[in-house]
C-alpha positions in Angstrom: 289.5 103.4 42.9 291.5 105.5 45.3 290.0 108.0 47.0 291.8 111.0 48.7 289.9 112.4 51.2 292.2 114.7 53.4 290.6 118.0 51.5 287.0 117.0 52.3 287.6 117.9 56.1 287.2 121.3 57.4 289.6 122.0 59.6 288.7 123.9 63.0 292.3 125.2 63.6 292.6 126.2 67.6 289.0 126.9 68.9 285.5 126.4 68.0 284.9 130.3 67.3 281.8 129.7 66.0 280.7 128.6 68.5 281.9 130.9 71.1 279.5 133.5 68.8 282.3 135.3 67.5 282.6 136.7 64.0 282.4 133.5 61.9 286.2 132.6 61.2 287.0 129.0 61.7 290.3 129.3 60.6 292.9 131.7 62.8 295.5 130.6 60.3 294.0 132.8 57.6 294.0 136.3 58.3 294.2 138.3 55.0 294.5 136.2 51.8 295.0 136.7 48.6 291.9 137.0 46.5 293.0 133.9 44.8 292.1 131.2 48.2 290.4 128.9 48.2 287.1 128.7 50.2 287.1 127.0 52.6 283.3 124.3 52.8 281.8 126.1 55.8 279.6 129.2 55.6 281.2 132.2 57.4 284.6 130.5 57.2 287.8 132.8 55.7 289.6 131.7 53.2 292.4 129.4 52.8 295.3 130.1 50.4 297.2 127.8 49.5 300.9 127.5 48.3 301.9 129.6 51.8 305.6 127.8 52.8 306.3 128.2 55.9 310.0 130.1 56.3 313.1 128.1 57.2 315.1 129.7 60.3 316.7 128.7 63.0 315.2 127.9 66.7 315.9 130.8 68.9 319.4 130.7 70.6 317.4 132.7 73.8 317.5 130.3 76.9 319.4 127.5 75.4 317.6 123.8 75.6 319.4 122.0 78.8 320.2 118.0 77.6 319.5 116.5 79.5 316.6 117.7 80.9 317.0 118.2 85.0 314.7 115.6 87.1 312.0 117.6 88.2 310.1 117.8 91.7 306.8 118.2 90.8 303.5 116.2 92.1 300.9 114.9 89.8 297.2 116.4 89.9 294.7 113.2 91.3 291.4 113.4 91.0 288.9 112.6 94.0 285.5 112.7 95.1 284.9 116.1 97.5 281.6 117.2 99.4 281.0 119.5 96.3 281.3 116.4 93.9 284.4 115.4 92.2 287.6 117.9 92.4 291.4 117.7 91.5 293.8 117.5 94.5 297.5 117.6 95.1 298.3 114.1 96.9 301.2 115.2 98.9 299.8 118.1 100.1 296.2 117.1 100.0 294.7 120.4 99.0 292.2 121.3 96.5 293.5 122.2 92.9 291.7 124.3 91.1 292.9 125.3 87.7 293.1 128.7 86.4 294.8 129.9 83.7 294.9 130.5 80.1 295.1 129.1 76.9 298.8 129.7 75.4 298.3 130.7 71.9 301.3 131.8 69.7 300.4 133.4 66.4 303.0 133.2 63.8 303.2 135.2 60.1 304.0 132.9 57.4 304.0 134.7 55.1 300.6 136.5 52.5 299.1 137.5 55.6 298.9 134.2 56.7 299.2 133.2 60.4 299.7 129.8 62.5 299.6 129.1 65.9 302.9 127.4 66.4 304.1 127.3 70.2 306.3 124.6 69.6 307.3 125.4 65.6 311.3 124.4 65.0 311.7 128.0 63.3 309.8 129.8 66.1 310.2 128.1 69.7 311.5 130.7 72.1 312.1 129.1 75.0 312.8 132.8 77.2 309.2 133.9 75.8 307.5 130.5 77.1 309.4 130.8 80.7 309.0 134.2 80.8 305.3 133.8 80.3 304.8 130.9 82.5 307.1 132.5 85.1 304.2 135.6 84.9 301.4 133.6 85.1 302.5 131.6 88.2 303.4 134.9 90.0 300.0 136.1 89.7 298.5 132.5 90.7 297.7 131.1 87.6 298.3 127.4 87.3 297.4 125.8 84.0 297.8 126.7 80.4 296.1 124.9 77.6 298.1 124.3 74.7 297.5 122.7 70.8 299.8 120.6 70.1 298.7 120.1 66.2 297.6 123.2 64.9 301.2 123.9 63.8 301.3 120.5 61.6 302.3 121.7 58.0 305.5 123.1 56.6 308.9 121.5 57.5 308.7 123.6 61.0 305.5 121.5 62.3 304.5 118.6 64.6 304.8 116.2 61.1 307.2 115.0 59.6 306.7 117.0 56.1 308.5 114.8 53.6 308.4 111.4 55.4 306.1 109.5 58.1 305.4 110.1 61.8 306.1 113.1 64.0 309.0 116.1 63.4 311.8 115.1 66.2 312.9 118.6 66.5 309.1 119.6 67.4 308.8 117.2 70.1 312.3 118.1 71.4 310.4 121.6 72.0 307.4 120.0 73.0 309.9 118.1 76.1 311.0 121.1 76.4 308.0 123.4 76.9 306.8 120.7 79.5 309.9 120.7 81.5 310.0 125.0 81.4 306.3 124.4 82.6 306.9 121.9 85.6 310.3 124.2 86.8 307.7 127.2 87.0 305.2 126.0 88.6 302.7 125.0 85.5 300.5 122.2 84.6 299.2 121.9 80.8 296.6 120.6 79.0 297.8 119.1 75.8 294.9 119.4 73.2 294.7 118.1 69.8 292.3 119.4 66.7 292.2 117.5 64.0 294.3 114.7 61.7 297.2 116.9 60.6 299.4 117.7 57.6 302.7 115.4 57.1 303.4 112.5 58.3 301.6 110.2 55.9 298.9 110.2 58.5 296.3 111.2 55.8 297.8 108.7 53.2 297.2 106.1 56.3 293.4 106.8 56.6 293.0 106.7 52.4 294.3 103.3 53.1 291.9 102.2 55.8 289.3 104.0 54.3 289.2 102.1 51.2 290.6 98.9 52.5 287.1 98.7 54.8 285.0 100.6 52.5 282.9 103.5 52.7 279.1 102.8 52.8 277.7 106.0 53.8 280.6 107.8 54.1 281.4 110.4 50.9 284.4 112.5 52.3 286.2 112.6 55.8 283.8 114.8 57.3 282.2 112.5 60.0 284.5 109.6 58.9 287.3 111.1 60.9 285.3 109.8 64.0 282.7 107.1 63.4 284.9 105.1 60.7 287.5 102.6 61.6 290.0 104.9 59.3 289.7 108.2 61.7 289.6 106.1 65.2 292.7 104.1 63.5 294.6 106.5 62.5 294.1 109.3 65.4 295.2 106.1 67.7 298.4 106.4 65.9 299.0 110.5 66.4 298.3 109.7 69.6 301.1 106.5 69.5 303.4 108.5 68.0 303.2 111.8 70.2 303.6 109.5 73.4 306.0 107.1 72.5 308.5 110.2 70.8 307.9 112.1 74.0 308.4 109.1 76.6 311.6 108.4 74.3 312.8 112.2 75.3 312.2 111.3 79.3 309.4 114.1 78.8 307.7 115.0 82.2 304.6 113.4 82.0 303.8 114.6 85.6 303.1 118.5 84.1 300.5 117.3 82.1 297.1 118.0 84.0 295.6 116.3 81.2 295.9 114.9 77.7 292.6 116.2 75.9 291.3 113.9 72.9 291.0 116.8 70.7 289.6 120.4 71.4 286.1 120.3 70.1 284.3 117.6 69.4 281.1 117.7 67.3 279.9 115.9 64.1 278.2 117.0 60.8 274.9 116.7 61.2 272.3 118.3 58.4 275.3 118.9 56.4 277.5 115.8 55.7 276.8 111.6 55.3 276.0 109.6 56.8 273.5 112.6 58.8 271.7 113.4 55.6 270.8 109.9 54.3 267.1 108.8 54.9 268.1 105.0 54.3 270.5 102.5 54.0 272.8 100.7 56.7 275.7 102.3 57.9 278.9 100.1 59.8 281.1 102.4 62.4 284.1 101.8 63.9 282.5 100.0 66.6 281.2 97.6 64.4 277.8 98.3 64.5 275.5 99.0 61.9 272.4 101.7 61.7 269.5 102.0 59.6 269.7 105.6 58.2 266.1 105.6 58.0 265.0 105.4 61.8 266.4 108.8 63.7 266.0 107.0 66.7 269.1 104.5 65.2 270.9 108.0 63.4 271.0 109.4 67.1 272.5 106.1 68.5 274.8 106.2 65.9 276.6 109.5 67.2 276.1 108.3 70.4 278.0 105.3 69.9 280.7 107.0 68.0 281.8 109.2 70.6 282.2 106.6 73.0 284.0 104.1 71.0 286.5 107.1 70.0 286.8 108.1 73.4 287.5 104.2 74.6 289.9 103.8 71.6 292.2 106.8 72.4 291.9 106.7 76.5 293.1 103.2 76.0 296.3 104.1 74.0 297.0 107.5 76.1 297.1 105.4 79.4 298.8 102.2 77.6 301.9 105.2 77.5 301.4 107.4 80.3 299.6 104.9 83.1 298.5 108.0 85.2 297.3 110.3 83.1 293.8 111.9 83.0 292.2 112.5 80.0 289.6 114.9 78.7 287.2 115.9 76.2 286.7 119.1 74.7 282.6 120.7 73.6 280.9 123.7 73.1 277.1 124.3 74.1 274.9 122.4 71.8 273.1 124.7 70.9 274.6 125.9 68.7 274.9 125.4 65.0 272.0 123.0 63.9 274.5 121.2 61.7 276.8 120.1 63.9 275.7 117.3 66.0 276.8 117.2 70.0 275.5 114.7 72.3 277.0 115.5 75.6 274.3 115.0 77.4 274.3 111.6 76.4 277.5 110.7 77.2 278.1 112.2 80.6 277.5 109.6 82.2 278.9 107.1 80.3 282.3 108.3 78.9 285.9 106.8 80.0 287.6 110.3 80.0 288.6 111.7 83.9 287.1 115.3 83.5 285.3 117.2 81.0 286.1 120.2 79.3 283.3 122.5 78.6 284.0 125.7 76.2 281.2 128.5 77.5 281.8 131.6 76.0 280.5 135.2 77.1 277.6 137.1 75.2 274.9 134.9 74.1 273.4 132.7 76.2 273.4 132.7 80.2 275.8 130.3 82.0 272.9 128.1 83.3 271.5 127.9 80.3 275.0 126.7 78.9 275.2 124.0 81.5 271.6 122.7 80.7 273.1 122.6 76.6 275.5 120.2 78.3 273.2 118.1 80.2 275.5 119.3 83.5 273.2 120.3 85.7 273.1 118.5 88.6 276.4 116.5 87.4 279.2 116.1 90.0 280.8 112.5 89.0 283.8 114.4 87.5 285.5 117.4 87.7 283.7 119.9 84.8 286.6 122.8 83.7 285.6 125.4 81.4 288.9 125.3 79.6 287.9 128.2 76.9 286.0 131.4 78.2 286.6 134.9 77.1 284.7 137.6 76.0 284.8 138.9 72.1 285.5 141.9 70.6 282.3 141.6 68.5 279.9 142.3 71.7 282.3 144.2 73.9 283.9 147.5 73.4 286.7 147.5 75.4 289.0 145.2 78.1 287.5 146.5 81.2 284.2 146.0 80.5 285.6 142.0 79.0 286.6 141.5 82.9 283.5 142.6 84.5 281.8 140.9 82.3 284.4 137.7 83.1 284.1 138.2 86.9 280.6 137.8 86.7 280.5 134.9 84.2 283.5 132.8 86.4 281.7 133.1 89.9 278.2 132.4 88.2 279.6 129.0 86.9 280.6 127.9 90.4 276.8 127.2 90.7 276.6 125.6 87.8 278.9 123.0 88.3 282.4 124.7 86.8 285.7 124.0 88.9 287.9 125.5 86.8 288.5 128.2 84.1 291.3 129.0 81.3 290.6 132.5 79.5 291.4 132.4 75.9 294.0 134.5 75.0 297.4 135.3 76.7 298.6 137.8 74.5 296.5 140.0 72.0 295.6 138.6 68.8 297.5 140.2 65.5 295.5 143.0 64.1 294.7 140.9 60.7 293.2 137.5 62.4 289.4 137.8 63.0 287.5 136.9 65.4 289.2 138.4 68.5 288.8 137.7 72.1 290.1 140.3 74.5 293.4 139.2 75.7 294.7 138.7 79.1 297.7 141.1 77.8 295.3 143.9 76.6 295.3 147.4 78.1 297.8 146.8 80.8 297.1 143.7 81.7 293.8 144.7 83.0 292.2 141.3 82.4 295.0 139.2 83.7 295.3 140.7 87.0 291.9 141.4 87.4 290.8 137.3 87.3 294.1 136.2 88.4 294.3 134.1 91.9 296.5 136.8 93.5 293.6 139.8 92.9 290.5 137.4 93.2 291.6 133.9 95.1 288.0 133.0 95.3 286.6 132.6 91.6 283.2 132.1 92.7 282.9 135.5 94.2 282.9 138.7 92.0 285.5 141.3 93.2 285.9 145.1 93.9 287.1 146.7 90.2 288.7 149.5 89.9 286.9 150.5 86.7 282.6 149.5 86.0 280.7 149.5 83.0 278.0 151.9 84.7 275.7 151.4 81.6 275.3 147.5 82.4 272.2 146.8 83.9 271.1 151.2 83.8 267.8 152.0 82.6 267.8 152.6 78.5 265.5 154.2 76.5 265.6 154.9 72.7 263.5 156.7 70.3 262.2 153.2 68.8 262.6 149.8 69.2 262.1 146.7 67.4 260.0 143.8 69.5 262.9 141.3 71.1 265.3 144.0 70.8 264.4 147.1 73.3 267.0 149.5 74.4 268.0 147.9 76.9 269.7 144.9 74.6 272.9 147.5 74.2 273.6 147.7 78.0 273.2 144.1 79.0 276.4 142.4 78.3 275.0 139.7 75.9 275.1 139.3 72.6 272.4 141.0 71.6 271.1 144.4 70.1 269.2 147.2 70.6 268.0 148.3 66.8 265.6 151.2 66.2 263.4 149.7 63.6 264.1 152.8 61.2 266.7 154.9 59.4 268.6 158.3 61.3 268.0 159.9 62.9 267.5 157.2 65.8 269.2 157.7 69.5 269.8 155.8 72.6 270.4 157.1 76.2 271.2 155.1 79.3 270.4 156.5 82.5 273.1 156.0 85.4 272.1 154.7 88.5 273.3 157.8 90.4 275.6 160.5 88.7 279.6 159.5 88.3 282.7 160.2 87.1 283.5 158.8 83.3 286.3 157.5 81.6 284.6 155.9 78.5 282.3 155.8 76.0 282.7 152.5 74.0 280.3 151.1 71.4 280.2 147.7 69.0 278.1 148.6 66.0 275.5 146.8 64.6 274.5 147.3 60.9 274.0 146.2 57.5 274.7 147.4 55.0 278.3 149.0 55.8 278.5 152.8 55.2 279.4 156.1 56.1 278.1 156.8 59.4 277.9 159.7 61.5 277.4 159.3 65.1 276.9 161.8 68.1 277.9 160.9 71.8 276.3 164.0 74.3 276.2 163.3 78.4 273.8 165.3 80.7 275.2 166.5 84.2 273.2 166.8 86.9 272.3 170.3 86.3 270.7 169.3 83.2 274.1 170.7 81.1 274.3 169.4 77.8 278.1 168.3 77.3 279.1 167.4 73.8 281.5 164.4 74.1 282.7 163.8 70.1 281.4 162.4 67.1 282.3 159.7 64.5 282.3 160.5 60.9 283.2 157.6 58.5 282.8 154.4 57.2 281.6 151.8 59.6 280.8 147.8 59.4 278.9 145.6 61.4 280.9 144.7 64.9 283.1 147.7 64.1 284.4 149.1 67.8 284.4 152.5 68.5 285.0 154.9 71.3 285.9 158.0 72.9 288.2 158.0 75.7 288.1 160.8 78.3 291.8 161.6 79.6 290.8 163.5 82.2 287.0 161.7 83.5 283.9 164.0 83.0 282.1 164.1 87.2 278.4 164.5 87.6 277.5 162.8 84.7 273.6 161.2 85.0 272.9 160.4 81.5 275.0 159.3 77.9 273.2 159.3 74.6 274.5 158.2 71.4 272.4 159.8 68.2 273.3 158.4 65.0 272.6 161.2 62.5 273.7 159.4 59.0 273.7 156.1 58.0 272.8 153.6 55.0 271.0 150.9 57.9 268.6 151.1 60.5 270.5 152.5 63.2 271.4 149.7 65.8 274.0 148.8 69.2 275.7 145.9 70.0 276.7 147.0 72.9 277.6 150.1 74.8 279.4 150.8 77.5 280.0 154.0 80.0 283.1 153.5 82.2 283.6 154.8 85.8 286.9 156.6 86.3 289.1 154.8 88.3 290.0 155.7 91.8 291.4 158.8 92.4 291.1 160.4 88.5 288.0 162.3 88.8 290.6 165.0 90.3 292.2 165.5 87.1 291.3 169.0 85.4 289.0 169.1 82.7 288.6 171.2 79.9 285.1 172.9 78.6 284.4 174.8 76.8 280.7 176.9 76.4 279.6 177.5 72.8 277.4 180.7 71.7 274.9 180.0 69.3 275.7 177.8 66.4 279.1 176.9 67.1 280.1 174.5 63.7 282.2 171.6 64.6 284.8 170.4 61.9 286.0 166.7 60.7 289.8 168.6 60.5 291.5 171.8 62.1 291.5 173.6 58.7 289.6 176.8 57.8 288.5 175.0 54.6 287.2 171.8 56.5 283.8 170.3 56.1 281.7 171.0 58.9 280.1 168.2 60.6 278.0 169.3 63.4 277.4 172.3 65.7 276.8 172.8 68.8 273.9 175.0 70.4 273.8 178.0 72.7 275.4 177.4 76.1 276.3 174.1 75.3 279.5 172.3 76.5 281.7 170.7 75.0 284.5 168.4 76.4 288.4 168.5 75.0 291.1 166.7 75.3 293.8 168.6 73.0 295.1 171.5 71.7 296.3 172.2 67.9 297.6 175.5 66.0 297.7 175.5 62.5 299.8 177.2 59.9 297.7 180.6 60.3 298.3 180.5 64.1 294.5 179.5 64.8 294.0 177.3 68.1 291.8 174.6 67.4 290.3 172.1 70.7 290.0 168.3 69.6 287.1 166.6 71.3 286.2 163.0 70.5 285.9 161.2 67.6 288.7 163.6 65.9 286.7 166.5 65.8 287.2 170.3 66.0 285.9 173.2 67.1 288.0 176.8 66.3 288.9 177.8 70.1 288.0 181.9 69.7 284.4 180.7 69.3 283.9 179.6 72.6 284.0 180.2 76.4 286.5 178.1 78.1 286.0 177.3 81.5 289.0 176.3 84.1 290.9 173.5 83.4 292.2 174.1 79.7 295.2 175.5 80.8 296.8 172.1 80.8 295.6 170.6 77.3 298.3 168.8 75.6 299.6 169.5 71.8 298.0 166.7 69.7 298.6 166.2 66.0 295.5 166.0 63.8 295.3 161.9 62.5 295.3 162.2 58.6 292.1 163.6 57.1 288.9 161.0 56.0 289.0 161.5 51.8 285.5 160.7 49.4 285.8 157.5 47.6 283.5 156.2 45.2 283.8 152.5 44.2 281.7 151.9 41.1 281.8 148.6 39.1 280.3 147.7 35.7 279.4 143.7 35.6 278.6 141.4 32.6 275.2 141.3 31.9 272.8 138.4 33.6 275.2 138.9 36.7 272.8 137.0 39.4 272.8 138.3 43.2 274.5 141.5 44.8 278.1 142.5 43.8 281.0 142.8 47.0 284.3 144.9 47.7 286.9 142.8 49.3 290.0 143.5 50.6 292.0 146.0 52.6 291.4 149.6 53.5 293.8 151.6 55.5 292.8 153.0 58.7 289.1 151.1 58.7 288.9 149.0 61.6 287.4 145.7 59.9 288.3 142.6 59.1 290.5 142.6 56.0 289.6 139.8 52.8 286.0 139.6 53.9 284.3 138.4 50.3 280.9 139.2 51.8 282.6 142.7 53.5 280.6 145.6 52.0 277.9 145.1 49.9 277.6 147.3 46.7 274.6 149.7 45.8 273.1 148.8 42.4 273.1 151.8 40.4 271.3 150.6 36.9 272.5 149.2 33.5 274.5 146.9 35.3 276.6 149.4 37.8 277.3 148.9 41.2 279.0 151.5 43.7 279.7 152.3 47.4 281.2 155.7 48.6 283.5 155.2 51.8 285.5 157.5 53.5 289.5 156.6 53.8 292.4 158.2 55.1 295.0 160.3 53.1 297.8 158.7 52.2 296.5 154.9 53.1 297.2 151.6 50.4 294.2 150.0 49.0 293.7 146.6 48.0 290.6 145.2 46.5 288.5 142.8 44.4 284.9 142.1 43.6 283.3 138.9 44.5 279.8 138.4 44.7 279.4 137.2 48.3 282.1 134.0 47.8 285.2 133.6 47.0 283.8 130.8 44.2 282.3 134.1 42.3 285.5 136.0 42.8 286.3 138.4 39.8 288.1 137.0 37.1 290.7 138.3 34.0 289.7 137.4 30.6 292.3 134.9 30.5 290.6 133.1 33.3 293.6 133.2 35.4 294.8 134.3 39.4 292.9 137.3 40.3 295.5 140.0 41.0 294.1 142.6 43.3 293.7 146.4 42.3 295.9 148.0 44.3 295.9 152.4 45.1 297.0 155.2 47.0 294.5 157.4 48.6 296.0 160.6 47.1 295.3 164.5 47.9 292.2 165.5 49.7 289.7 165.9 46.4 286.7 163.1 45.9 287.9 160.4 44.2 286.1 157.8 41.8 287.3 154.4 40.9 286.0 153.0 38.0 286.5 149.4 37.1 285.4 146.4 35.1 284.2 142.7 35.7 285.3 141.0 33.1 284.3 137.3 34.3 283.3 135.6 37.4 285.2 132.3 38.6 282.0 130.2 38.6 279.8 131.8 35.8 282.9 131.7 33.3 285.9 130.2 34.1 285.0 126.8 35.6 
């Protein structure tokens, strides 16, 4: 019997995010789905929906294509062995090449919320953006960019062709294209493919070597797509195809710094055949067969594959491009139990020219990453980190992701790094998870701060203009849990301070000598989601207590928040953040304190002294909730002015709150506060939820909520409360005026909500009207997997 396999596979679509430690979203294609997707295998993964057509247009008319392409004067990247180990060199010139760059990710809607990354897409390719981009990078020293060629594979746009067999022309005309742009601006790319893509017959073609040969030990394409004959054969011919369509274009092979075998390699390994069997023989594409019951043989096994693979396709590439180097993408080992990675058994051994190492910031320290890939010590080949960034889930801002980067980059030199690509040339869209901090993010402050023109030596940290002061300060906290002391939210890793206990819980970090501030940022850490209420206070050096702001609303887990000072607060020795409401133990990513850059601190700054019991408001409005107060001679710091319709001043400070300006003293520097308008006030909404009786495990709200910064279509997002006799509710506050979306899952989308006619779930959809509480009722009729399946 035939057996269709191509579902079975989990695709990792552009990077390894998981790995990186970044929120758990495997897929940056899906960004906000409809409720009705379809899960995705992997734990943590979003969901996939399916049906999304990708829309028709034309290629952009923007920088015409030439034809034919001009011959180009550019020298191919050699590799050779230096007094450091091995290095890349320029042969005519004999110097040292080092590459730095960027990965070159372009995300494209298609449509429900959906989003590809599709540099080279026939609808989409913009030939001025890629130049103009390449053209930027070069200025600034950059010299490589890393580029999937695959992950834009389905639709009639895509590297496939989507009603037929082999590769779209019109896609590798762009793909020419993009590599002749590249060698004209001064560029060299690394070509990396992901995974057997959509079209082309190419999964058709593995059903039919899959079943011709058979399948002992095999039960889907998870794992067969590298040790059996059928993936080896038929990512061979992707790899035929893509050379042999881009040699028959006169593509410039010579930009290419190197063709990489695919971006991340790693196998199944306590979650898919042939890792889980305890017994029985199992044949590989090599030809060898392994007793499932000796380890010792299941390790050889993966071994074995990895290298045959590698042989196979380092064969073909250099069959069709004689001079080409060739690489192989990993992550550190360490991580994910089920996924099996064997670098350090291969390093030695392996037919590719360099390696590609992914080490992300946050979790683990760099030399620690290069002992996860058996590195250290290795200098037979040139060792590139071709995917480093740091996320938005464990820092709070851009200038604290390139201090952090600095450090990380010159660290790695030691290590046994000789190159570096950040992930992410322009900032991610606002509904794909799992953000890294972009090169293009606040001002470019990234790019130009680890670019070869600011920093030519990577292995040295440079001068900023901005610090994260509260890196490496002295922390203390009023409770800690063992492992995870205070100190866990200053340190630049992935890890957390939490108090051990409900609010109110605080945390202060004490400045190496007194400064100048820009910033308060912080990453929260909690379970369960909830309204929140969160104080930030700094102490000057004469002891003065200066209110900063405070955030009152609903917060999730790697939620960013922050208060930005305008004009930067001087003399500030210590920042404390007191959490004063909150359904979790209280608990920090990471904070961070900025310095003010050069030349700020001389910027006025507005203060104001309170008398005793000064209230503090969530709105400007006489009949506004209050929300804090400050005490006698206390400061506070603003940074706008508003009048409302009775001619009352109000002063904003941060967080969005307010304080009526008749009640306190201002002190010099107010003069110049700017008219702000108030953001729309925070409304009371109750979700509560009746379920069929015998409903097993907690009951979820999934979906979209206006002006909360999380991740949108989340089935595990916010947890409900059970409330008795089979109720479930959780009160949130949402802006006025916002569109909400939502449905109730119980942790999956395989127990979303169902209708009583079994069918798509549509999602409940209402606008947050008037300022009054608000309580939604609804109804679980069914669940997908209790009832309908």
């Amino acid at each position: 019997m035939k057996t269709s396999l191509r579902s079975c596979l989990v695709l990792l679509a552009t990077c390894g995010l998981a790995a990186c430690n970044f929120p758990l979203t495997q897929t940056p294609v899906t960004a906000t789905p409809t409720p009705e997707a379809s899960p995705t295998p992997e734990a943590g993964s979003s969901p996939v929906v399916e049906g999304t057509e990708t829309p028709a247009s034309t290629p952009t008319a923007a920088d015409p294509t030439p034809s034919p392409l001009p011959q180009l004067e550019v020298t191919r990247v050699h590799i050779r062995s230096g007094e450091g180990g091995a290095e890349f060199f320029n042969p005519d010139s004999g110097e040292t090449f080092v590459p730095r760059g960027v990965n070159y990710i372009h995300f494209l809607p298609v449509g429900d919320g959906q989003y590809r990354d599709c540099v080279m897409s026939t609808a989409h390719y913009d030939r001025g953006r890629v130049r103009e981009a390449f053209r930027h990078l070069a200025e600034f020293g950059y010299n490589t960019v890393r580029i999937f060629f695959d992950t834009c594979s389905d639709g009639p746009d895509g590297l496939t062709n989507w009603n037929g067999s082999g590769l779209n022309p019109g896609y590798l005309d762009n793909m020419a294209d993009l590599m002749q742009i590249a060698g004209e601006e001064g560029i060299y790319i690394i070509f990396t493919a992901n995974a057997i893509p959509d079209g082309g017959g190419y999964w058709s073609y593995f059903d039919s070597i899959f079943n011709r040969e058979g399948h002992e030990g095999f039960e889907d394409a998870r794992n067969a797509d590298w040790l059996h004959t059928a993936g080896v054969e038929t990512k061979r011919k992707i790899w035929t195809d893509l050379l042999q369509g881009l040699a028959a274009r006169s593509a410039p092979f010579e930009t290419v710094l190197g063709w990489q075998l695919t971006n991340e390699y790693w196998l199944w390994g306590d979650a898919a055949p042939p890792f889980t069997r305890d017994e029985g023989l199992v044949t590989t594409a090599n030809g060898n067969t392994y007793d499932m019951a000796d380890p010792a043989q299941k390790h050889q096994m993966a071994v074995d594959g990895v290298l045959f693979f590698m042989e196979m396709i380092v064969s073909e590439i250099k069959t069709h491009d004689p001079q080409a180097l060739t690489t192989m993408g990993f992550y550190a080992p360490h991580f994910s139990p089920d996924r099996y990675i064997v670098t350090g058994d291969i390093i030695d051994r392996a037919p590719v020219d360099f390696w590609d190492f992914h080490a992300y910031v946050g979790d683990i320290s760099v030399q620690e990453q290069a002992e996860s890939f058996g590195m250290v010590g290795y200098r037979d080949k040139p060792i590139i980190m071709g995917e480093t960034a740091s996320g938005y889930e464990n820092v709070p801002s851009a200038a604290t992701a390139l201090e952090l980067g600095a450090q990380w980059m010159a660290e790695s030199c030691d290590a046994g790094f000789g190159g570096w690509l950040y992930w992410g040339y322009y900032p991610w869209p606002e509904e794909v998870g799992g953000k890294a901090w972009a090169m293009q993010e606040d001002g470019e402050r990234i790019f130009r701060g680890l670019s070869p023109r600011f920093n030519p030596d990577p292995c040295t940290i440079p001068e900023l203009e901005v610090r994260n002061l509260a890196y490496g300060s002295t922390a203390r906290a009023s409770n800690f849990l063992p492992g995870q002391p205070p100190a866990s939210a200053g340190d630049g890793r992935n890890l957390a301070w939490t108090a051990g206990g409900f609010p109110p819980q605080w945390v202060e970090f004490e400045l190496e000598e007194a400064a100048s501030i820009s910033r308060v940022g912080m990453v929260v850490d909690q379970w369960p989601p909830s309204i929140t209420r969160h104080q930030v206070t700094a102490v000057l050096e004469d002891g003065s207590s200066v209110f900063l702001g405070q955030f009152d609303g609903f917060t999730t887990s790697l939620a960013l928040l922050g208060i930005d000072l305008p004009a930067p607060l001087p003399g500030v020795h210590w920042v404390r953040i007191t959490t004063l409401e909150s359904r979790s133990w209280v608990s920090w990513r990471e904070v961070e304190v900025l310095s003010a850059p050069a030349g700020a601190a001389e910027a006025p700054v507005c203060l104001g002294r309170a008398g005793s019991g000064v209230p503090v408001f969530a709105d400007p409005l006489a009949e506004a909730e209050q929300v804090a107060s400050l005490s006698g001679g206390q400061l506070a710091y603003f940074d706008g002015r508003h009048t409302d319709a009775d001619g009352a001043a109000w002063l904003r400070s941060g967080g969005g709150t307010w304080i009526r300006e008749e009640s306190l003293a201002l002190e010099a520097g107010c003069e110049t506060l700017a008219d702000v308008t108030p953001e729309r006030p925070l409304v009371p909404v109750t979700f509560r939820v009746g379920v069929p009786d015998g409903t097993p495990g907690e009951v979820f709200l999934a979906g979209t909520f206006g002006g909360i910064e999380f991740e949108a279509w989340i089935p595990w997002m916010i947890v409900l409360e059970a409330a008795g006799g089979g109720t479930w509710s959780v009160d949130m506050l949402l802006p006025e005026g916002s569109e909400i979306q939502y449905v109730f899952t119980r942790g999956s989308w395989e127990t979303i909500q169902r209708p009583e006619s079994c069918g798509q779930t549509d999602p409940i959809v209402f606008t947050v009207s008037g300022r009054e509480p608000i309580v939604r009722e609804d109804q679980v009729v069914k669940w997908r997997d209790l009832d309908c399946e």
